[in-house]
C-alpha positions as CSV (number, residue, x, y, z in Angstrom):
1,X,-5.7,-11.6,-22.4
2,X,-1.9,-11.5,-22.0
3,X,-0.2,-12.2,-19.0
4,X,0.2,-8.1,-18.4
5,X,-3.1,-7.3,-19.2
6,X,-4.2,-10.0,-16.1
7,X,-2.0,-8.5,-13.9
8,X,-3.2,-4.6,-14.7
9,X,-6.7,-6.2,-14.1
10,X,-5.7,-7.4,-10.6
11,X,-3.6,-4.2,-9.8
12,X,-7.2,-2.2,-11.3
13,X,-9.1,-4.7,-8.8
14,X,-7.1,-4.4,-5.9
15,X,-6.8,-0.6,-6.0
16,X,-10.6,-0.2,-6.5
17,X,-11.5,-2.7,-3.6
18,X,-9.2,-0.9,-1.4
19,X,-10.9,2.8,-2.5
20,X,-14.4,1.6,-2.4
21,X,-14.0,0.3,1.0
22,X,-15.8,3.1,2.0
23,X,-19.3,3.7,1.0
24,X,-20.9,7.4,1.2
25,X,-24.4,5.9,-0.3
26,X,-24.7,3.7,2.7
27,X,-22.6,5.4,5.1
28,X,-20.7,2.0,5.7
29,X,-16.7,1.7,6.4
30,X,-14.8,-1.2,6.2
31,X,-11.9,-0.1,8.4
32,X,-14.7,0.8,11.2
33,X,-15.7,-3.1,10.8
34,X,-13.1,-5.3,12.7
35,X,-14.3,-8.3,11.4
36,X,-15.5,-6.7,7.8
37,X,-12.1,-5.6,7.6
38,X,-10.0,-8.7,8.7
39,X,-12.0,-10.4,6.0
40,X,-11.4,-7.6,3.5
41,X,-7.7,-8.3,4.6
42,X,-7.9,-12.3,4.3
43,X,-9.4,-12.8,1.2
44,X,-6.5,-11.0,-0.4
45,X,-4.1,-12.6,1.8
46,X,-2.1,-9.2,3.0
47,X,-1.6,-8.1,6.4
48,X,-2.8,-4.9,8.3
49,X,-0.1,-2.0,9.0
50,X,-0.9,1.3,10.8
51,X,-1.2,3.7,8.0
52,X,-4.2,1.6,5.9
53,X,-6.7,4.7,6.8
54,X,-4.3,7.2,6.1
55,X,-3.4,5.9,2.7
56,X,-7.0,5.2,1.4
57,X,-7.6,8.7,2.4
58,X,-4.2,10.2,0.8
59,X,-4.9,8.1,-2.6
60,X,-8.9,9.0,-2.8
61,X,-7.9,12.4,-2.7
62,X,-5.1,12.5,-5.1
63,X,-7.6,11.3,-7.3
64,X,-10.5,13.1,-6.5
65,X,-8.8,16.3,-6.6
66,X,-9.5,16.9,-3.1
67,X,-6.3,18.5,-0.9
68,X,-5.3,15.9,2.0
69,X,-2.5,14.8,3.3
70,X,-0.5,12.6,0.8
71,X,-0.7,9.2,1.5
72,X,2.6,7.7,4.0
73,X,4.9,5.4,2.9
74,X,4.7,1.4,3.0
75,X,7.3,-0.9,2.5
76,X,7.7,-2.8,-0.6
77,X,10.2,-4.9,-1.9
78,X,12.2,-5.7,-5.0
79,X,11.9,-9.5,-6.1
80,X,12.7,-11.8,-8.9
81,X,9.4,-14.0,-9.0
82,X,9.5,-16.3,-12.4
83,X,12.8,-14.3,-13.2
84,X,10.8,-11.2,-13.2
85,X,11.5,-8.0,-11.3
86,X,8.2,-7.8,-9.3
87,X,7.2,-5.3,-6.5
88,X,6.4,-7.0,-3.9
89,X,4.0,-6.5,-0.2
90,X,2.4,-8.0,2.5
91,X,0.4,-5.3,4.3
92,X,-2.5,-3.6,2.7
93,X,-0.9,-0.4,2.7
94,X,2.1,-1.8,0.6
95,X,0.2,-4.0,-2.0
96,X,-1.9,-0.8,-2.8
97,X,0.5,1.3,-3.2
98,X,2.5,-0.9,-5.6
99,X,-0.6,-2.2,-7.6
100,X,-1.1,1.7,-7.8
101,X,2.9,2.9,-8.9
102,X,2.2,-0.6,-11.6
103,X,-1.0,1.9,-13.0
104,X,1.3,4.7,-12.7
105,X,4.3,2.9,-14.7
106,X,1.3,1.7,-17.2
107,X,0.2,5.2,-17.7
108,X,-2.9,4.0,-16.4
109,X,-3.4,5.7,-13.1
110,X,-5.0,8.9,-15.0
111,X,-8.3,6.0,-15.6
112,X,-8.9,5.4,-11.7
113,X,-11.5,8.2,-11.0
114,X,-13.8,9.4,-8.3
115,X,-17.5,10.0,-9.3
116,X,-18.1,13.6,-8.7
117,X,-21.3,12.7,-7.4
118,X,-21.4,14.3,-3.6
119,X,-24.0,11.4,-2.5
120,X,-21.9,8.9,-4.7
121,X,-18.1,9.6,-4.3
122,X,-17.3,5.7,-5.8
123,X,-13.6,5.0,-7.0
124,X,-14.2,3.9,-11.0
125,X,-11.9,2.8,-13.8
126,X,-12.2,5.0,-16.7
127,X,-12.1,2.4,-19.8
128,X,-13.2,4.6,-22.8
129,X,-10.9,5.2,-24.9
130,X,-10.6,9.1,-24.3
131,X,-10.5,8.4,-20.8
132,X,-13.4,11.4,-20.8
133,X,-15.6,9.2,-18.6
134,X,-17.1,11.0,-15.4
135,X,-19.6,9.5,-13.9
136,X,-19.2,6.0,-12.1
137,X,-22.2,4.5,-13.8
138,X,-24.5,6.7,-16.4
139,X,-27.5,4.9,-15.4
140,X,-27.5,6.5,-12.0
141,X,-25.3,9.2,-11.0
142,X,-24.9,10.4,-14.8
143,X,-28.7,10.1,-15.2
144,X,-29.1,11.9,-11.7
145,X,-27.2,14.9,-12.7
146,X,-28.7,15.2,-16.3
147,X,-32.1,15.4,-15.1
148,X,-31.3,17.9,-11.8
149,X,-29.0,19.9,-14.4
150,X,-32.1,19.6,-17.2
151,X,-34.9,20.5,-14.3
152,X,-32.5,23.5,-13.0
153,X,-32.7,24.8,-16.9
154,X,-36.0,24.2,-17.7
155,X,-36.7,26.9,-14.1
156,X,-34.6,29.6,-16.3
157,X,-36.9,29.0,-19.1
């Protein structure tokens, strides 16, 4: 894997962590979990800033294609690192947002998806190569529509 393609994985990382800090399947929150959330915040070595709610919330719904508020703006900075232009943050909000634009620049930000799932709602990476993927996982929310979709025909019949 080339340098780029490790740094694309860790932007791909970082933006899904971030999204999938909240779960709709077990009504769980990170952000609503001081501790859960420091931790969240440690292990990735950033800082918190006010707007971390507000931008998880503005970037699941630019994705979900859900109207909301867009997300605010963080500060990021411009820095050679290695002799290499590299956006750089230390809040949450900032580090997201520039591992995001990175996706963006990549033409890969079309691949980070919501599962349309209503009980499900989990940020994905769309890794086929017609990025026609839907469902976060086939296996469960695929399957779980098929067979409502397949049970709701086989009433018509």
């Amino acid at each position: 894997m080339s340098s780029a393609e490790d740094s694309s994985a860790a932007d791909v990382a970082l933006v899904l962590d971030f999204l999938n800090t909240v779960d709709l399947d077990l009504h769980t929150d990170v952000l609503d979990d001081p501790a859960g959330w420091q931790g969240w915040l440690a292990t990735r070595a950033l800082a918190d800033d006010q707007h971390t709610r507000a931008t998880r919330d503005g970037l699941r719904a630019a994705i979900g294609c859900r109207a909301a508020p867009p997300a605010p703006p963080a500060t990021v900075h411009i820095e050679l690192v290695a002799g290499i232009p590299t956006l750089v943050a230390t809040t949450a909000t900032g580090a997201v947002l520039a591992a995001a634009t990175r996706l963006a620049v990549l033409g890969e930000w079309d691949r980070v998806k919501i599962c349309p799932a209503g009980d499900c709602r989990w940020a994905f990476f769309d890794r086929s190569r017609n990025r026609s993927r839907t469902w976060c996982s086939m296996r469960v929310c695929g399957n779980r529509e098929k067979a409502r979709t397949w049970r709701e025909r086989a009433k018509l019949a």
